[in-house]
N, C-alpha and C positions, 0 to 999 in steps of 0.2 A: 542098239537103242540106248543100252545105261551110258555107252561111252557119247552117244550125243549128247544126253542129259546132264552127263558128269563137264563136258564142254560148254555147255548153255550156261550152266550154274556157275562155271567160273569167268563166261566173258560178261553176266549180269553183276555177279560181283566185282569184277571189276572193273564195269562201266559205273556200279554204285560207288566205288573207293574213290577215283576218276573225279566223276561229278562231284562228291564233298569235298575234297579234295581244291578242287580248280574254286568251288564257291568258297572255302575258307582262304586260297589265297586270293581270289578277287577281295572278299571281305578285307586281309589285311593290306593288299595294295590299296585301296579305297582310301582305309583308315591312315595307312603310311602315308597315301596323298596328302589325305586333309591335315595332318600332323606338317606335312614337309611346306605347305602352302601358309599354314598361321605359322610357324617355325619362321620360312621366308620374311612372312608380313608384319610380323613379329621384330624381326633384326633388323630391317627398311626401318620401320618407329623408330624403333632404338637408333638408330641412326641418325636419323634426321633429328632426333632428341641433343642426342649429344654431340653430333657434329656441327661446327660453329658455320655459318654462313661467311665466308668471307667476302662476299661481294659488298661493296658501295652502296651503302645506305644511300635512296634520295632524301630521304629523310621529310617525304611530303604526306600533310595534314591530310586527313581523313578521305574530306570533299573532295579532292585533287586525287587519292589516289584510287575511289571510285572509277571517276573522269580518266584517267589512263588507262586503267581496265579493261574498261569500255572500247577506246581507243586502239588499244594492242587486238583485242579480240575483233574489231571491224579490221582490221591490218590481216590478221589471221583468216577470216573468211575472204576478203578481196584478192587474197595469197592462191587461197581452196578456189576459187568463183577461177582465178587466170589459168591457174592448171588447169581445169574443167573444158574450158575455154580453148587450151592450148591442146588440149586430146583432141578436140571435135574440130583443131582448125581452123578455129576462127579465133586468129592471130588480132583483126582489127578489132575487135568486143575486146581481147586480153588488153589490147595497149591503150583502149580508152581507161579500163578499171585500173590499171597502174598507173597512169596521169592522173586522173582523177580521185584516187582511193588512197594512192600512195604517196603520189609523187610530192615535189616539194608547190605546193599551192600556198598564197600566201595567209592563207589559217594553217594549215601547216608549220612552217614558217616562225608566225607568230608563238605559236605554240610549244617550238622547239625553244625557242627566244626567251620563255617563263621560266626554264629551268636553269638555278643557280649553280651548278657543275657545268663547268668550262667542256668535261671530256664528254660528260653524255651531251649535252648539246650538239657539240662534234660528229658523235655518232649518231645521233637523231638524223640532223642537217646530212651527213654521209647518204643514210639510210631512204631517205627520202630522193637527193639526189641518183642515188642510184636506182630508183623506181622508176625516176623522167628516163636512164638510158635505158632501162626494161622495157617500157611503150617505145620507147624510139625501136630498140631490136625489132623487138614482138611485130612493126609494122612491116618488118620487112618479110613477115612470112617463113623466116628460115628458123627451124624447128632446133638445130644444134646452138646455132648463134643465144636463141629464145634461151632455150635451158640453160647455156651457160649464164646468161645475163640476171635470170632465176636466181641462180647459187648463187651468185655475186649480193643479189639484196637480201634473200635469205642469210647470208655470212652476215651481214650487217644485226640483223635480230639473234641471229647464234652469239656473235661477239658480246648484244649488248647484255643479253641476258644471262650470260656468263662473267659482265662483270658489276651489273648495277641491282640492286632491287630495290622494292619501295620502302 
């Protein structure tokens, strides 16, 4: 009996040592997380602080660059709405929203036509055009052709926004 008791005493102590134990290192994992995360979000700042933007200023007034925001962000759900579209198979809804959301229409067009840089224009006009071969793909139902034609107008918005801002 004393050697069970002398046994119980030492597996409760050191299921107590155990337990403090694991909660003081959870407590410092915790703590080292949230250090390591504002530490992270911390350096990002700083970063973006002191690293200079090289991209191409458009160098557009206020109102104008509300109005593209806008713009980029309807391009960016019409993007989300085709993928959605192209899960569920229905190829014909994706390549109406790519002619009609993206493609090059003439307020599109126009549109591209206002901005005084020769190369983003270029890549507007690109970007656009390559939405009209999107819906043209998309109509034919084939799912490889579709994605590839995807990445092709996507590369257009990677390209532009890696070399222009407002």
């Amino acid at each position: 009996m004393k050697r069970v008791m002398i046994i119980f005493g030492v597996v409760c102590t050191l299921g107590i040592s155990i337990s403090v134990y694991a909660k003081d290192n959870a407590d410092g994992m915790e703590s080292m997380m949230k250090h390591h995360h504002m530490s992270q979000h911390h350096q990002m700042m700083h970063m973006m602080k002191t690293d200079s933007d090289n991209r191409t200023s458009l160098q557009l007034p206020e109102e104008m660059k509300g109005q593209q925001l806008a713009m980029m962000r309807e391009h960016l759900e019409a993007v989300n709405n085709i993928i959605a579209d192209i899960s569920t198979g229905k190829f014909e809804a994706a390549s109406k929203i790519a002619h009609q959301k993206l493609g090059l229409t003439p307020e599109m067009k126009k549109m591209c036509n206002m901005f005084g840089n020769d190369d983003f224009r270029t890549l507007g006009l690109a970007f656009h055009k390559s939405a009209d071969h999107l819906g043209d793909v998309l109509k034919t139902g084939n799912m490889k052709r579709s994605l590839s034609a995807l990445h092709s107008t996507m590369n257009s918005c990677v390209q532009c926004h890696a070399t222009f801002r407002q």
